[in-house]
N, CA, C and O atoms as a Maestro MAE file, in Angstrom:
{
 s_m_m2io_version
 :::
 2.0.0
}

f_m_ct {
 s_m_title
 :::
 protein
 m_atom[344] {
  # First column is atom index #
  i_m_mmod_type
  r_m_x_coord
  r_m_y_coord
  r_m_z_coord
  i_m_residue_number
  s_m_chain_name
  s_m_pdb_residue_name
  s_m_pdb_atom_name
  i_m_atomic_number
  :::
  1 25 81.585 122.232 92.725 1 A "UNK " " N  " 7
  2 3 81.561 121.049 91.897 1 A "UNK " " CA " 6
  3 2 80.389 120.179 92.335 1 A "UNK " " C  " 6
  4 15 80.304 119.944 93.541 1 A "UNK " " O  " 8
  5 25 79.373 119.615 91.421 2 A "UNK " " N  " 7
  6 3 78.538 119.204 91.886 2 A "UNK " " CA " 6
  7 2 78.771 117.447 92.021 2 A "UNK " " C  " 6
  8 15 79.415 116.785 91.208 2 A "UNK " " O  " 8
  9 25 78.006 116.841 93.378 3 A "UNK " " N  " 7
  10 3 78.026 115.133 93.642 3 A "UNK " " CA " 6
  11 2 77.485 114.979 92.223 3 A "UNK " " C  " 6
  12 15 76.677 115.454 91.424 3 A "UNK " " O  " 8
  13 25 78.892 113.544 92.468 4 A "UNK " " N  " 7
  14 3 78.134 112.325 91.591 4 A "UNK " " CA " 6
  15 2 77.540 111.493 91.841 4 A "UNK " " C  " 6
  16 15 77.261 110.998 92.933 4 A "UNK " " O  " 8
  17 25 77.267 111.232 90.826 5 A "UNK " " N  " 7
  18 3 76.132 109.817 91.150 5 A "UNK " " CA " 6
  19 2 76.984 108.236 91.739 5 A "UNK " " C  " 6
  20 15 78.194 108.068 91.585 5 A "UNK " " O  " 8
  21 25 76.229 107.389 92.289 6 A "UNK " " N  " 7
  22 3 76.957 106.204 92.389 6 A "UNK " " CA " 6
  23 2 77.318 105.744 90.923 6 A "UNK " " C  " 6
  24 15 78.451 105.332 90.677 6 A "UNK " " O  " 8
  25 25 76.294 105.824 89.907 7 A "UNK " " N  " 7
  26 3 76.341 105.508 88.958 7 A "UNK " " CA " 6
  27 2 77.193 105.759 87.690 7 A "UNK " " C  " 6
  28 15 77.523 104.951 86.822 7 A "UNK " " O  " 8
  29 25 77.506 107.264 87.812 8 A "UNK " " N  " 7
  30 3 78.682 107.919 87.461 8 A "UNK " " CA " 6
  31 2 79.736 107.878 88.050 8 A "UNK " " C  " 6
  32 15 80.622 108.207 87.261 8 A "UNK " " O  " 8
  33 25 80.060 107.691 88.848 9 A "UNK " " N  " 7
  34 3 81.365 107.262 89.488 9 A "UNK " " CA " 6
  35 2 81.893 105.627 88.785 9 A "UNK " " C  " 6
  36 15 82.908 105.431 88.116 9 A "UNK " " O  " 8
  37 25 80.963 104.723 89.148 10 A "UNK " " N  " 7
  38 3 81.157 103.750 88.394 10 A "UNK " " CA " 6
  39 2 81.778 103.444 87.054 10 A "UNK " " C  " 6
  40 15 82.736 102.813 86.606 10 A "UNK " " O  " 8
  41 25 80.398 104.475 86.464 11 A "UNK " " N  " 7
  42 3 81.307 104.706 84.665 11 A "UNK " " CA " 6
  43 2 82.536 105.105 84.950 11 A "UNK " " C  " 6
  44 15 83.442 104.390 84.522 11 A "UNK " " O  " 8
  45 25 82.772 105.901 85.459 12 A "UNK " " N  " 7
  46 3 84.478 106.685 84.943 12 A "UNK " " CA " 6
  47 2 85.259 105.640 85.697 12 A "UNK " " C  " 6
  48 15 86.432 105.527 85.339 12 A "UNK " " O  " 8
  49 25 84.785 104.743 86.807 13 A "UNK " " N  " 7
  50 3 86.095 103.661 87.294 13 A "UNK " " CA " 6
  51 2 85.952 102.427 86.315 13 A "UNK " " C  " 6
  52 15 86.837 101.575 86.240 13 A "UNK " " O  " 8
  53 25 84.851 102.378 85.608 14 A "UNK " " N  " 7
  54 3 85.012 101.133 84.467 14 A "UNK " " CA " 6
  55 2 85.718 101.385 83.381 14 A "UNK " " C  " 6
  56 15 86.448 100.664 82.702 14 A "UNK " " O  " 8
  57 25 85.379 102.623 83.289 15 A "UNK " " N  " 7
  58 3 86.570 103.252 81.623 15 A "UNK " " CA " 6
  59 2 88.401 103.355 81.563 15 A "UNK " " C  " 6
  60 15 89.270 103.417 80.693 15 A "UNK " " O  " 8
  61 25 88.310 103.322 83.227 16 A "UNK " " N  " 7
  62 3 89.632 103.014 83.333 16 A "UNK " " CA " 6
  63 2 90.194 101.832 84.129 16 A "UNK " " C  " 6
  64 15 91.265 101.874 84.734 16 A "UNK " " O  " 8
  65 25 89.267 100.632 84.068 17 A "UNK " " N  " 7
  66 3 89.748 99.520 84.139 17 A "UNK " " CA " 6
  67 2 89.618 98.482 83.803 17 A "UNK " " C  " 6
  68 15 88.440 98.151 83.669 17 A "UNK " " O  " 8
  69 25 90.847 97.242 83.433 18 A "UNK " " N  " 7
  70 3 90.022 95.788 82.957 18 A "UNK " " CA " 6
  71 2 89.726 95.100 83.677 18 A "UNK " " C  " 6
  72 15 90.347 94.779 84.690 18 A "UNK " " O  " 8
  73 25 88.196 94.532 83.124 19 A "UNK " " N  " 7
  74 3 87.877 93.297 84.189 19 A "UNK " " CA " 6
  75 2 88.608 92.278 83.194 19 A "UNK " " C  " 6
  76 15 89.015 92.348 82.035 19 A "UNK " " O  " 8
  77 25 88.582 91.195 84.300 20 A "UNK " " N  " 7
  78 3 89.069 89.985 83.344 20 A "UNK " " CA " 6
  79 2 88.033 88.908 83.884 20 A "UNK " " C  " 6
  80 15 87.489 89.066 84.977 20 A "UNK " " O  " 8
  81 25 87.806 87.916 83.157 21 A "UNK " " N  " 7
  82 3 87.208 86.553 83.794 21 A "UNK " " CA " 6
  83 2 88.523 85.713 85.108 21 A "UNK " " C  " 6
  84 15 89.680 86.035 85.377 21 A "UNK " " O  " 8
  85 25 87.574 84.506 85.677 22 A "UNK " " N  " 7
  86 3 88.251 84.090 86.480 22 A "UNK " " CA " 6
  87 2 89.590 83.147 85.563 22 A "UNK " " C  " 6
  88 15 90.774 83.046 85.886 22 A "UNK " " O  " 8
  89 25 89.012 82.662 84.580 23 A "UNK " " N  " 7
  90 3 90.010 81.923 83.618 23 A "UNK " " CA " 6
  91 2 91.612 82.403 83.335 23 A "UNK " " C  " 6
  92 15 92.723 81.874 83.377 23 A "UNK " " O  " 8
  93 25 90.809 84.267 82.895 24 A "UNK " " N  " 7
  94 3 91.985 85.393 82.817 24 A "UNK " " CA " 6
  95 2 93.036 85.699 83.480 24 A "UNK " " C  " 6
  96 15 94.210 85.729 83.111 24 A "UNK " " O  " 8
  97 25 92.343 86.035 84.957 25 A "UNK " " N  " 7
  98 3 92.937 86.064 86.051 25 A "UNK " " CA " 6
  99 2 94.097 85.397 86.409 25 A "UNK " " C  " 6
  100 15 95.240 85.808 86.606 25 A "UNK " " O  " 8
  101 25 93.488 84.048 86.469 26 A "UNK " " N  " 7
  102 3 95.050 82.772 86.144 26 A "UNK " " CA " 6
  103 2 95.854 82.563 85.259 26 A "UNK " " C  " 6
  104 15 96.971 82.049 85.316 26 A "UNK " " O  " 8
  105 25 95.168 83.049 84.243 27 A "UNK " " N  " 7
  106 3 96.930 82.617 83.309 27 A "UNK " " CA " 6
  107 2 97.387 83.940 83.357 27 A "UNK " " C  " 6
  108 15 98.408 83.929 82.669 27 A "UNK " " O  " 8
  109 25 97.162 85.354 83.887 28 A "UNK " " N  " 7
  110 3 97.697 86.179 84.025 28 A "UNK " " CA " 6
  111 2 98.803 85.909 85.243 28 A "UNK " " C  " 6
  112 15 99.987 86.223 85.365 28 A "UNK " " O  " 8
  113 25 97.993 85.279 85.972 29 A "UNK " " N  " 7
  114 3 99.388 85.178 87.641 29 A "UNK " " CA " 6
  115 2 99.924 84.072 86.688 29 A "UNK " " C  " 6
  116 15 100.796 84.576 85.980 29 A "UNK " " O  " 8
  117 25 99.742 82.804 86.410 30 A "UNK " " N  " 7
  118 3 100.801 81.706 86.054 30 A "UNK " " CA " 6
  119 2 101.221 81.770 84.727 30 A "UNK " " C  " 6
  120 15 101.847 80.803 84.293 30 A "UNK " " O  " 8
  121 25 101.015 82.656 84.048 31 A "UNK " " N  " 7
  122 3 101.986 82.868 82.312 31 A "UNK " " CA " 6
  123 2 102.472 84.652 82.675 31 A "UNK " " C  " 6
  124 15 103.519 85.127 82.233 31 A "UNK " " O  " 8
  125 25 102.139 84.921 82.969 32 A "UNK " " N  " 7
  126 3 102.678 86.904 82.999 32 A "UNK " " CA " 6
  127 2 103.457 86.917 84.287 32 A "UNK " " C  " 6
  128 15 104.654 87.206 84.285 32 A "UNK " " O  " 8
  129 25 102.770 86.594 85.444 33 A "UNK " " N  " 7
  130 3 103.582 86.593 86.556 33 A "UNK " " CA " 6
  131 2 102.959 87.294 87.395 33 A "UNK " " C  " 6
  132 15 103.589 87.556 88.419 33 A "UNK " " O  " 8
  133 25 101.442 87.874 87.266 34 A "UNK " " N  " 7
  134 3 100.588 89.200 88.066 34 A "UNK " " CA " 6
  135 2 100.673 88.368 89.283 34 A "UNK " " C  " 6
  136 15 101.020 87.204 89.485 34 A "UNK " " O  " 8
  137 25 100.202 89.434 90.108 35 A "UNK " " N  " 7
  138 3 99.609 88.962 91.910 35 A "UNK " " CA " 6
  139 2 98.364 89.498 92.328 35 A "UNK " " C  " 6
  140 15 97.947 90.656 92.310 35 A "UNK " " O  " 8
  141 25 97.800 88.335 92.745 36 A "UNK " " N  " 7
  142 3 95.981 88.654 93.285 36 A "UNK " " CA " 6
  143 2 95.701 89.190 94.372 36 A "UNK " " C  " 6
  144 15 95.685 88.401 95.317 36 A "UNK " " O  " 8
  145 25 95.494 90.136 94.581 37 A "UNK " " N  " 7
  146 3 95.390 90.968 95.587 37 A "UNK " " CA " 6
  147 2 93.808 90.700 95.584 37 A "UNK " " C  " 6
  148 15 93.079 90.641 94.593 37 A "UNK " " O  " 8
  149 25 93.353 90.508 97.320 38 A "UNK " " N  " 7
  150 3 92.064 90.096 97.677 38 A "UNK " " CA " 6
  151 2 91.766 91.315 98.646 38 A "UNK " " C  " 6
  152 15 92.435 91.524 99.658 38 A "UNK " " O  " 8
  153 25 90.890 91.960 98.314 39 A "UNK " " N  " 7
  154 3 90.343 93.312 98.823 39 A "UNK " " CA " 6
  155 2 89.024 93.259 99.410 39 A "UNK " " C  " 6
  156 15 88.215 94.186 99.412 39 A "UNK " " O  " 8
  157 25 88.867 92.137 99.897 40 A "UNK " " N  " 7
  158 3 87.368 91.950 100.691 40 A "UNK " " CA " 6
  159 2 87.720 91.755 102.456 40 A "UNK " " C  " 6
  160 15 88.828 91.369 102.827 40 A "UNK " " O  " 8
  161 25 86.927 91.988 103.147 41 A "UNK " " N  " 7
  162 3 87.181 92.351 104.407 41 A "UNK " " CA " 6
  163 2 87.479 90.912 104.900 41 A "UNK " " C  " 6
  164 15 87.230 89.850 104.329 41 A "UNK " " O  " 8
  165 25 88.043 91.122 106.040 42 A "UNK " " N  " 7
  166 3 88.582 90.064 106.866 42 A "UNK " " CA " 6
  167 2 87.215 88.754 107.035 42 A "UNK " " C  " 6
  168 15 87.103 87.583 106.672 42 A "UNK " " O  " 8
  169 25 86.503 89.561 107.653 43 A "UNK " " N  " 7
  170 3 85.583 88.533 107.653 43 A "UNK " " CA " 6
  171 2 85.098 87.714 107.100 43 A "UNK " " C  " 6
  172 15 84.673 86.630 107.501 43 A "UNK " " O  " 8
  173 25 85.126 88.387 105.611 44 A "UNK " " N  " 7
  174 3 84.914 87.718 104.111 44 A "UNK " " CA " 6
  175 2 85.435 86.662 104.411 44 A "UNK " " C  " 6
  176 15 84.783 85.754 104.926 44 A "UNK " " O  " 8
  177 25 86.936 86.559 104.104 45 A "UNK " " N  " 7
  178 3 88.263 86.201 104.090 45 A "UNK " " CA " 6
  179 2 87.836 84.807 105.102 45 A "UNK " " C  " 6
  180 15 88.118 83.667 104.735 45 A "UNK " " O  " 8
  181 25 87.225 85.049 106.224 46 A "UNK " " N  " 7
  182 3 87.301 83.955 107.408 46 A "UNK " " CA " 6
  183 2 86.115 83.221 106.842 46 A "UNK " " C  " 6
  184 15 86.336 82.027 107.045 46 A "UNK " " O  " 8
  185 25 85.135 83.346 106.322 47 A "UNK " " N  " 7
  186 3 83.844 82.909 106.051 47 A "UNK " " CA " 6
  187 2 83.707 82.175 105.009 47 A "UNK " " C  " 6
  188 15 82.857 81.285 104.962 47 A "UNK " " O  " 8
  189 25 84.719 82.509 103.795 48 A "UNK " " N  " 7
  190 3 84.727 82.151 102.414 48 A "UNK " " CA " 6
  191 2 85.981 81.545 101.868 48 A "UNK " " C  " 6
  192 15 85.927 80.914 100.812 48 A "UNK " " O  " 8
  193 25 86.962 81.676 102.434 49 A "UNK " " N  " 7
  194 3 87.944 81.565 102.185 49 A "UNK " " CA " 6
  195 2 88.664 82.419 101.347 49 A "UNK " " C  " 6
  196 15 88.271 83.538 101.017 49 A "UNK " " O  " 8
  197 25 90.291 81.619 100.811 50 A "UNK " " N  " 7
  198 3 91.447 82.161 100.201 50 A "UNK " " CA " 6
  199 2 91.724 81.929 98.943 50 A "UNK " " C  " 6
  200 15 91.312 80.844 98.533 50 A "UNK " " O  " 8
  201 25 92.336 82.648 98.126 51 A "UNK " " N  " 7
  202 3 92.994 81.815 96.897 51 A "UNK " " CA " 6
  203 2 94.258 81.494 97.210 51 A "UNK " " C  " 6
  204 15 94.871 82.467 97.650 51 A "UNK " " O  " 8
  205 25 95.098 80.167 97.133 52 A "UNK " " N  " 7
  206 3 96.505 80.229 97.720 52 A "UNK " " CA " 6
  207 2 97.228 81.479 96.769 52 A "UNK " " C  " 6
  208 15 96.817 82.079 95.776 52 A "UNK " " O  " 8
  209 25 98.363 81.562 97.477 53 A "UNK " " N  " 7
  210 3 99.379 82.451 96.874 53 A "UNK " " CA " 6
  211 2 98.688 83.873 96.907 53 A "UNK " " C  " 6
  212 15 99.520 84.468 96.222 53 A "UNK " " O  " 8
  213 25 97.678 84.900 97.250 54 A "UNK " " N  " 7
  214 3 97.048 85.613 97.027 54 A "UNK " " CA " 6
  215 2 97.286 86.286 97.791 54 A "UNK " " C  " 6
  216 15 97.109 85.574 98.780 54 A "UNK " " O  " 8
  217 25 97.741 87.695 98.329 55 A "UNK " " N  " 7
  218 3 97.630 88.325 99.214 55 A "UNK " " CA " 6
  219 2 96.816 89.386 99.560 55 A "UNK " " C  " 6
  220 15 96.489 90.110 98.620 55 A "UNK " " O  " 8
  221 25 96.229 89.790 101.112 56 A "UNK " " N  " 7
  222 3 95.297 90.669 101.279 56 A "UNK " " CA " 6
  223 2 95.712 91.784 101.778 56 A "UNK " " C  " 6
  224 15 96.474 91.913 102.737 56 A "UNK " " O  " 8
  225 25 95.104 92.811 100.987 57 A "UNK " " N  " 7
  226 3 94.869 94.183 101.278 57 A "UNK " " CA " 6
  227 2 93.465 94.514 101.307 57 A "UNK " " C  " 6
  228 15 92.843 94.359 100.256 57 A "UNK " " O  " 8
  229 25 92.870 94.935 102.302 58 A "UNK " " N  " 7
  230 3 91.528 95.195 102.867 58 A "UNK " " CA " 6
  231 2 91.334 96.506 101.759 58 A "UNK " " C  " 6
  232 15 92.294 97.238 101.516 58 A "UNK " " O  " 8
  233 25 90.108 96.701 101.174 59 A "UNK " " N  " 7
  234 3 89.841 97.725 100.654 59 A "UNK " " CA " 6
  235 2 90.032 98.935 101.431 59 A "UNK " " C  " 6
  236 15 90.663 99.322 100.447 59 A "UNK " " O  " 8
  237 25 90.081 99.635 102.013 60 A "UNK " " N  " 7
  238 3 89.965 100.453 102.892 60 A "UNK " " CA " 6
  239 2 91.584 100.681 103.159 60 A "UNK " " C  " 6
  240 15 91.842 101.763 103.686 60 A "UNK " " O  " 8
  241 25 92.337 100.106 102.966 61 A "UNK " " N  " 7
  242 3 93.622 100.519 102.993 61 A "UNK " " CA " 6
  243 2 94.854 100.197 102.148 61 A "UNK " " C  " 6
  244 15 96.060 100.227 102.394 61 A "UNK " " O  " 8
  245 25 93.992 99.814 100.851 62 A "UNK " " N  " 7
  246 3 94.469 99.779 99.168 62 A "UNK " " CA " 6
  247 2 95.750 100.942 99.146 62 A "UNK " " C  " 6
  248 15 96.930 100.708 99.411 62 A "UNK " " O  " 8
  249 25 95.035 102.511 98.674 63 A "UNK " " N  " 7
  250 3 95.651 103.468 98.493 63 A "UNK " " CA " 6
  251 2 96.897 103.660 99.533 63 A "UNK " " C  " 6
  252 15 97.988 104.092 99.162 63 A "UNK " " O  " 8
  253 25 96.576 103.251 101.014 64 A "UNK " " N  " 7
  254 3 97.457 104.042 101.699 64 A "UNK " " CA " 6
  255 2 98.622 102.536 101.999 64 A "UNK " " C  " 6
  256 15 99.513 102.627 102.844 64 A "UNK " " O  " 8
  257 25 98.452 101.467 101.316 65 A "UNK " " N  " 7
  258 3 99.413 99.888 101.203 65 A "UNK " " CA " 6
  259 2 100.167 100.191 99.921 65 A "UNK " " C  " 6
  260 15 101.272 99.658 99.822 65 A "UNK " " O  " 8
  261 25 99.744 100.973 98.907 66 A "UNK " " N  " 7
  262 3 100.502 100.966 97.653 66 A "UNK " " CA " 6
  263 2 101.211 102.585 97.590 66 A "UNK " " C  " 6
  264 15 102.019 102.788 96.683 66 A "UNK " " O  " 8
  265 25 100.968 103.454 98.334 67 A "UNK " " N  " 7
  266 3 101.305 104.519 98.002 67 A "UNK " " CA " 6
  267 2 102.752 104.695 99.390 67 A "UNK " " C  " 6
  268 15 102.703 104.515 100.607 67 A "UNK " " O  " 8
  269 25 104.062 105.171 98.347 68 A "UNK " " N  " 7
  270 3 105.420 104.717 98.591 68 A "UNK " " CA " 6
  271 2 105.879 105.885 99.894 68 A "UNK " " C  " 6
  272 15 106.896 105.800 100.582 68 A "UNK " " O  " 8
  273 25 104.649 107.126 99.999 69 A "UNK " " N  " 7
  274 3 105.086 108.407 101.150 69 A "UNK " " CA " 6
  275 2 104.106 107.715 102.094 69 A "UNK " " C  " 6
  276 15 104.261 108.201 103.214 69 A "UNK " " O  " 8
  277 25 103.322 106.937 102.091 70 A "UNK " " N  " 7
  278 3 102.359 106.452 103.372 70 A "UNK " " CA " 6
  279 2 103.099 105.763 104.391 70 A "UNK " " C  " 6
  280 15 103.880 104.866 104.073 70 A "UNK " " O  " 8
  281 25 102.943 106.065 105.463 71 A "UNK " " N  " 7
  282 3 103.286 105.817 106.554 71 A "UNK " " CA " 6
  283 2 102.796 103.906 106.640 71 A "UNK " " C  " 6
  284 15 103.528 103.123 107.245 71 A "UNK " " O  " 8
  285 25 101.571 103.463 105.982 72 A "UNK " " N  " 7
  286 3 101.154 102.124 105.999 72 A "UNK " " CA " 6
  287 2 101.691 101.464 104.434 72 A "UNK " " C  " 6
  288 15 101.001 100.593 103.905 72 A "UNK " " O  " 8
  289 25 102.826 101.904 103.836 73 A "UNK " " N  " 7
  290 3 103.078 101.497 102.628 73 A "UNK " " CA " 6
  291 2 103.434 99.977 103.343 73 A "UNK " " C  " 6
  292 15 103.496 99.609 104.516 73 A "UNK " " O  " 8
  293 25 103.670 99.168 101.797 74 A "UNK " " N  " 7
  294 3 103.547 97.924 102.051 74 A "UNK " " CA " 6
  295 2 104.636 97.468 100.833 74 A "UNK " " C  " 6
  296 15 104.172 97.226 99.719 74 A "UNK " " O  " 8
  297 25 106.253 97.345 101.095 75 A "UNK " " N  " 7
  298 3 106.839 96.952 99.978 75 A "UNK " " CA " 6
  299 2 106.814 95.805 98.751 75 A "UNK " " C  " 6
  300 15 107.523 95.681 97.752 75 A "UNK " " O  " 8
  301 25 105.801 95.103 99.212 76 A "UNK " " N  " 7
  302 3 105.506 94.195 97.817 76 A "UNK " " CA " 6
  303 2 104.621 94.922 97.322 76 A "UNK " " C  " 6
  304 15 103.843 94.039 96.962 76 A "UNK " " O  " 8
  305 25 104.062 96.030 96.977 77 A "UNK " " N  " 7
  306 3 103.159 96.640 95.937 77 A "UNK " " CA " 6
  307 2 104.100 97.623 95.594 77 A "UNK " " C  " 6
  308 15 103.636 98.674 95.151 77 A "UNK " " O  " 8
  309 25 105.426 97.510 95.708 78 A "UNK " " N  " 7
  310 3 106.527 98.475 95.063 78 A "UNK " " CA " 6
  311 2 106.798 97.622 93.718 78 A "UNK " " C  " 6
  312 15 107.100 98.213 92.681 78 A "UNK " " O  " 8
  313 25 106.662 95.978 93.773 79 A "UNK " " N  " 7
  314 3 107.298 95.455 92.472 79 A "UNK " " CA " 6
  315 2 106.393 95.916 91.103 79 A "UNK " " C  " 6
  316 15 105.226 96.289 90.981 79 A "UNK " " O  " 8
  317 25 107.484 95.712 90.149 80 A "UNK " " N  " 7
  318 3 106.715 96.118 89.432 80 A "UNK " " CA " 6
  319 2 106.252 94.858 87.880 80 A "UNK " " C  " 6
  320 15 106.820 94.395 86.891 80 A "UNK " " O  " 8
  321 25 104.746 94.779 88.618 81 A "UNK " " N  " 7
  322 3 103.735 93.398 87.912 81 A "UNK " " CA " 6
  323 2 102.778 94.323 87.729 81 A "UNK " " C  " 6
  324 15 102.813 95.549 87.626 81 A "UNK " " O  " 8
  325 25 102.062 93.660 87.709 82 A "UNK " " N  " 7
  326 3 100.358 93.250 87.538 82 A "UNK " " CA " 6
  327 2 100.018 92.759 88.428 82 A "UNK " " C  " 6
  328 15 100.409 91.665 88.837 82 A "UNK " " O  " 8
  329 25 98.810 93.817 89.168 83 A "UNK " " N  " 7
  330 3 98.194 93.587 90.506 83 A "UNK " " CA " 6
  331 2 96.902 93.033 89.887 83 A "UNK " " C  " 6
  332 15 96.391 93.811 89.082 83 A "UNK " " O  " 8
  333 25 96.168 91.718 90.097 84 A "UNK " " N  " 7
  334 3 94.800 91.769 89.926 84 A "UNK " " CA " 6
  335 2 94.133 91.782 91.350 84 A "UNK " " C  " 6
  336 15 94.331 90.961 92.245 84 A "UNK " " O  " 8
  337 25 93.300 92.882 91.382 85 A "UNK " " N  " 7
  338 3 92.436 93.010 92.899 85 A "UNK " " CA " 6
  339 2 90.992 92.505 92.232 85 A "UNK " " C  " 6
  340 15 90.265 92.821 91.290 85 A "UNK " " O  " 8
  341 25 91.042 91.287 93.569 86 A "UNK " " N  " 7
  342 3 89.199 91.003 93.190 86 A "UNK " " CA " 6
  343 2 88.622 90.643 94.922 86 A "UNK " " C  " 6
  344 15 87.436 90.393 95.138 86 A "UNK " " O  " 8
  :::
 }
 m_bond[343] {
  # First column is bond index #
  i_m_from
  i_m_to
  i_m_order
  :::
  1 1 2 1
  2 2 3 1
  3 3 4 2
  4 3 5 1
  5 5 6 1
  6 6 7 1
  7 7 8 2
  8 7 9 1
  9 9 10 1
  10 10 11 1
  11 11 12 2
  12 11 13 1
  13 13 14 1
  14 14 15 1
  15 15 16 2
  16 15 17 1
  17 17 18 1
  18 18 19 1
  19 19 20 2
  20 19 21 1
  21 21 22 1
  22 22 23 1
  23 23 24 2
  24 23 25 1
  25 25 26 1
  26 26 27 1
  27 27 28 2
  28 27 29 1
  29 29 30 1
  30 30 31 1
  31 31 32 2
  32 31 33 1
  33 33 34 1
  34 34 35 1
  35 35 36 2
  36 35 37 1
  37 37 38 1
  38 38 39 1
  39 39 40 2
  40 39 41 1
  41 41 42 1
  42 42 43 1
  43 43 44 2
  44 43 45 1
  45 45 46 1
  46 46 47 1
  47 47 48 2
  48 47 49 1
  49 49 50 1
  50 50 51 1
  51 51 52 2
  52 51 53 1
  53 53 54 1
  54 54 55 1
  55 55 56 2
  56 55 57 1
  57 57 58 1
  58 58 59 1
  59 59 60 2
  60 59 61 1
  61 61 62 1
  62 62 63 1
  63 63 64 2
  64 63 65 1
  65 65 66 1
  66 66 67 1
  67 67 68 2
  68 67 69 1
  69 69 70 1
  70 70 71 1
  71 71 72 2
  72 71 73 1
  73 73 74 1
  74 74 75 1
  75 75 76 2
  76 75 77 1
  77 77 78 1
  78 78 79 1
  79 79 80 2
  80 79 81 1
  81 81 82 1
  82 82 83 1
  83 83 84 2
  84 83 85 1
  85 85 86 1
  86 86 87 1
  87 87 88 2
  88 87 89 1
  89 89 90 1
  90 90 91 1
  91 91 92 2
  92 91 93 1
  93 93 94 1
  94 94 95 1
  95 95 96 2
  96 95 97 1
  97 97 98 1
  98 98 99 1
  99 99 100 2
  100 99 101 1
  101 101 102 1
  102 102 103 1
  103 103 104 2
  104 103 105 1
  105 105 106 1
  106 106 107 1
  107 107 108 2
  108 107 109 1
  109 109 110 1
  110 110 111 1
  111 111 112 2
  112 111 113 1
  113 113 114 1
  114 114 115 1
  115 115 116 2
  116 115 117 1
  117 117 118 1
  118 118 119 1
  119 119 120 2
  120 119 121 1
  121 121 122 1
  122 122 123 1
  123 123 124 2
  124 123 125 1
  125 125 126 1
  126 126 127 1
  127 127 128 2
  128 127 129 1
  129 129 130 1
  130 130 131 1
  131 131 132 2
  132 131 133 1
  133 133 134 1
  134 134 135 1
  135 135 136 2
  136 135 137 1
  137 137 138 1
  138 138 139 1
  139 139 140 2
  140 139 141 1
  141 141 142 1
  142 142 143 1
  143 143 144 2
  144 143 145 1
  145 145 146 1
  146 146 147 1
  147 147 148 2
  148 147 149 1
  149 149 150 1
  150 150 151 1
  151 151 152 2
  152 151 153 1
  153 153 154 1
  154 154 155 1
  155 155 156 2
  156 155 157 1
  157 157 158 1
  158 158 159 1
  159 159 160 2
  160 159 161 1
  161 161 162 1
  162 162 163 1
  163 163 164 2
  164 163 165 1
  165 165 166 1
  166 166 167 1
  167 167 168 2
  168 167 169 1
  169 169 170 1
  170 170 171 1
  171 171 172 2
  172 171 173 1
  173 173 174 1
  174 174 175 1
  175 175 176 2
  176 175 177 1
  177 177 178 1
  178 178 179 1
  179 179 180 2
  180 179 181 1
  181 181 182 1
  182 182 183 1
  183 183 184 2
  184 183 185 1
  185 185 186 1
  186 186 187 1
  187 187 188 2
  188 187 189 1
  189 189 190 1
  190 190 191 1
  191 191 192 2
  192 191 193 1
  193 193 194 1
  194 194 195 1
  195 195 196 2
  196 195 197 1
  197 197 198 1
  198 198 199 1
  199 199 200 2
  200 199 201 1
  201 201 202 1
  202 202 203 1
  203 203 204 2
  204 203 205 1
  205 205 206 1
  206 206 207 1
  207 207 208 2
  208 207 209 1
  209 209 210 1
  210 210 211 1
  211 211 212 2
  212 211 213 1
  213 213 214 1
  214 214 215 1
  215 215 216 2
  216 215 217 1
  217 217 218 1
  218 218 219 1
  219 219 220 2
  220 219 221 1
  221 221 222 1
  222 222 223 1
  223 223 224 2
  224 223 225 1
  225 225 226 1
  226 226 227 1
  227 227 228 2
  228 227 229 1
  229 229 230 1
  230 230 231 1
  231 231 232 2
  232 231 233 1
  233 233 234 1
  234 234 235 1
  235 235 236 2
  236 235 237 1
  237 237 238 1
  238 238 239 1
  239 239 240 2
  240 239 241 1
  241 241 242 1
  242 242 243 1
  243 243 244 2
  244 243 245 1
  245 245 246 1
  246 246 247 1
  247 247 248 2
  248 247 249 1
  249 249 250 1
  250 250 251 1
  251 251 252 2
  252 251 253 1
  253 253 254 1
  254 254 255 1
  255 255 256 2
  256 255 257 1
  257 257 258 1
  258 258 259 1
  259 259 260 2
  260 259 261 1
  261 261 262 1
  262 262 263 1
  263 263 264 2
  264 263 265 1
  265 265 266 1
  266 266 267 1
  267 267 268 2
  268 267 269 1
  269 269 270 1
  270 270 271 1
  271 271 272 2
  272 271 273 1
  273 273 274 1
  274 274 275 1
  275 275 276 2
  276 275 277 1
  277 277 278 1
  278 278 279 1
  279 279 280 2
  280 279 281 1
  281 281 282 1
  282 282 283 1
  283 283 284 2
  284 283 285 1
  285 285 286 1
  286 286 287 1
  287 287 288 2
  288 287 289 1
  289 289 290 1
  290 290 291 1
  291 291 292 2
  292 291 293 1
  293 293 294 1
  294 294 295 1
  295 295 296 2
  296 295 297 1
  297 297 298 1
  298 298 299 1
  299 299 300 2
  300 299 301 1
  301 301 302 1
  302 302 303 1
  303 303 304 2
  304 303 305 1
  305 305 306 1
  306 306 307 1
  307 307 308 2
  308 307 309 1
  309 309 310 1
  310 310 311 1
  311 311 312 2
  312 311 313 1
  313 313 314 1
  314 314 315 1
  315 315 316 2
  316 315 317 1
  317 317 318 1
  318 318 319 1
  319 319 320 2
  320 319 321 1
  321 321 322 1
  322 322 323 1
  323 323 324 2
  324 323 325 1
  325 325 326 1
  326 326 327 1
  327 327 328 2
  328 327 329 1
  329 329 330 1
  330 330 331 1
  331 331 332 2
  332 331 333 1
  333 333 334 1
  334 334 335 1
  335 335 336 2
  336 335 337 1
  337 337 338 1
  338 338 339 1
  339 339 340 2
  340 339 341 1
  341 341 342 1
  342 342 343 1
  343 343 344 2
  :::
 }
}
């Protein structure tokens, strides 16, 4: 199977996802009920700050926080919402 491109990889993760604006974002957590999941590294996090109410999952351990046989599962990504990760 031949590498993809950065660029192609991209396409096929944009075709299967929505962005939303920052506007979006919020009335999705305060009218729908979603949760903001902040996926930027710690340091980020210390440097830039938080959104209140927002919780972090470090990119790097997304898959193995939401997935229910992982040994690092994480039971609030069992409910079932609307995760917005930014």
């Amino acid at each position: 199977m031949p590498i993809r491109s950065v660029e192609e990889m991209i396409a096929v993760a944009r075709a299967e996802i929505d962005n939303h604006s920052a506007e979006e974002a919020k009335r999705r957590v305060d009218e729908d009920g979603a949760m903001l999941v902040d996926i930027r590294d710690v340091r980020e996090l210390q440097r830039e700050g938080v959104i209140p109410g927002a919780i972090h999952s470090p990119r790097g351990m997304l898959e193995f926080w939401i997935d229910p046989a992982s040994v690092y599962f994480k039971p609030g990504f069992a409910e079932d919402i609307e995760f917005v990760l930014y």
